[in-house]
C-alpha positions in Angstrom: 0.0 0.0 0.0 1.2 3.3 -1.0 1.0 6.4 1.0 -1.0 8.1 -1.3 -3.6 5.1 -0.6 -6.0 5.2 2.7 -8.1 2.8 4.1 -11.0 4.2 6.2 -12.7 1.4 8.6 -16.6 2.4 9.6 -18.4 0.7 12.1 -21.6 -0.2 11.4 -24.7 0.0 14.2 -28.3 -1.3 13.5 -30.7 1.8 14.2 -33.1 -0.5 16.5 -31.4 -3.1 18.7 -33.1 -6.3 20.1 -35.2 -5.6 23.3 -36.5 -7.3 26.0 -39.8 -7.6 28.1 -38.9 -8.4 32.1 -41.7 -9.1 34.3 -40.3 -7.5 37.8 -43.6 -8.2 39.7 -46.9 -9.3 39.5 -48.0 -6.5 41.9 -52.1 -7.1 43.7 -54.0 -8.3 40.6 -51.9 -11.7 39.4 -55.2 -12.9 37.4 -55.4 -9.9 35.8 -51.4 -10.0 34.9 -51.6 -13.7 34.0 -54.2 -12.6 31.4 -52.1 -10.3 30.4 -49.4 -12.2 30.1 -51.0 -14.6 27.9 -51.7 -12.0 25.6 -48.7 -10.7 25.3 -46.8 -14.0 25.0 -49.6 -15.9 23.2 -49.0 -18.7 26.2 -51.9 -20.2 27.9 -53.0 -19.0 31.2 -51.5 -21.9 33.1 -48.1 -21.6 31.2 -48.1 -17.5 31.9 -49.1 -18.4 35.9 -45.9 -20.5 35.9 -43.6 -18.0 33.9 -45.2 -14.9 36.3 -44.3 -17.2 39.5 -40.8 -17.2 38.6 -40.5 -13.3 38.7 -38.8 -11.8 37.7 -37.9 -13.3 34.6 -37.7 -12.1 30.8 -41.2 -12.9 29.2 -40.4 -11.8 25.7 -37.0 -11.0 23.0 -35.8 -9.8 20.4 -38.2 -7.2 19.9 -38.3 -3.9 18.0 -38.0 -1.0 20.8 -41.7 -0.3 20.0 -43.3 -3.7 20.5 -41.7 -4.2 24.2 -42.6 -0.4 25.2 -46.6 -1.6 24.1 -45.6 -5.2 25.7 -45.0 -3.1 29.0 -47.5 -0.7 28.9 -50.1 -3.6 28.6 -48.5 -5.2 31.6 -48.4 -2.4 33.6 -51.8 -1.4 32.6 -53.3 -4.3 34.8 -50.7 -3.5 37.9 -47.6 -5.7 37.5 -44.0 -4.2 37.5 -42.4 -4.2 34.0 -39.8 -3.0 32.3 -38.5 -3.0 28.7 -34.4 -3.1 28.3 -31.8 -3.8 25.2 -30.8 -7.6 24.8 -27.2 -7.4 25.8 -25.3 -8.6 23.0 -24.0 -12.3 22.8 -20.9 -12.5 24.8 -21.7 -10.1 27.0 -21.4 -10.2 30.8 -24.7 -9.5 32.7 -25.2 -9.3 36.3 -27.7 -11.4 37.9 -31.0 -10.6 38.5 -31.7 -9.3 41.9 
């Protein structure tokens, strides 16, 4: 490679990264949140009462930032604790839940 020549390097980053729907809490109204839950994760009610039990615990990934913020806002709508978070990417170190 001559002088003259340069080589420019870009990195590349995707405009919408993965997200993910954490159920915290169920919070006063579980039958209400397990109906909920059920929507949102197309599971049947007993499946979302076992996957709600295990709080908190990530119900749904690899969505666009728009489909967990309405996946938490229906959550949240009935009473539970939610929150909506970027996947961390593979290889990544996370810290346990608490």
């Amino acid at each position: 490679m001559s002088d003259e020549e340069s080589t420019e390097y870009f990195t590349l980053l995707c405009d919408d990264p993965s997200h993910e729907v954490v159920l915290i809490d169920c919070g006063p109204r579980e039958m209400d949140v397990l109906r909920a839950v059920g929507k949102v994760t197309g599971l049947s009610l007993w499946h979302s009462r076992v996957l709600a039990r295990q709080a908190p615990v990530t119900l749904l990934g690899g969505l666009s930032a728009y489909s967990a913020q309405s996946a938490v806002a229906a959550l949240q709508s009935v009473g539970a604790r939610a929150e909506w978070r970027q996947e961390p990417e593979p290889g990544e170190r996370t810290a346990p839940p608490p």
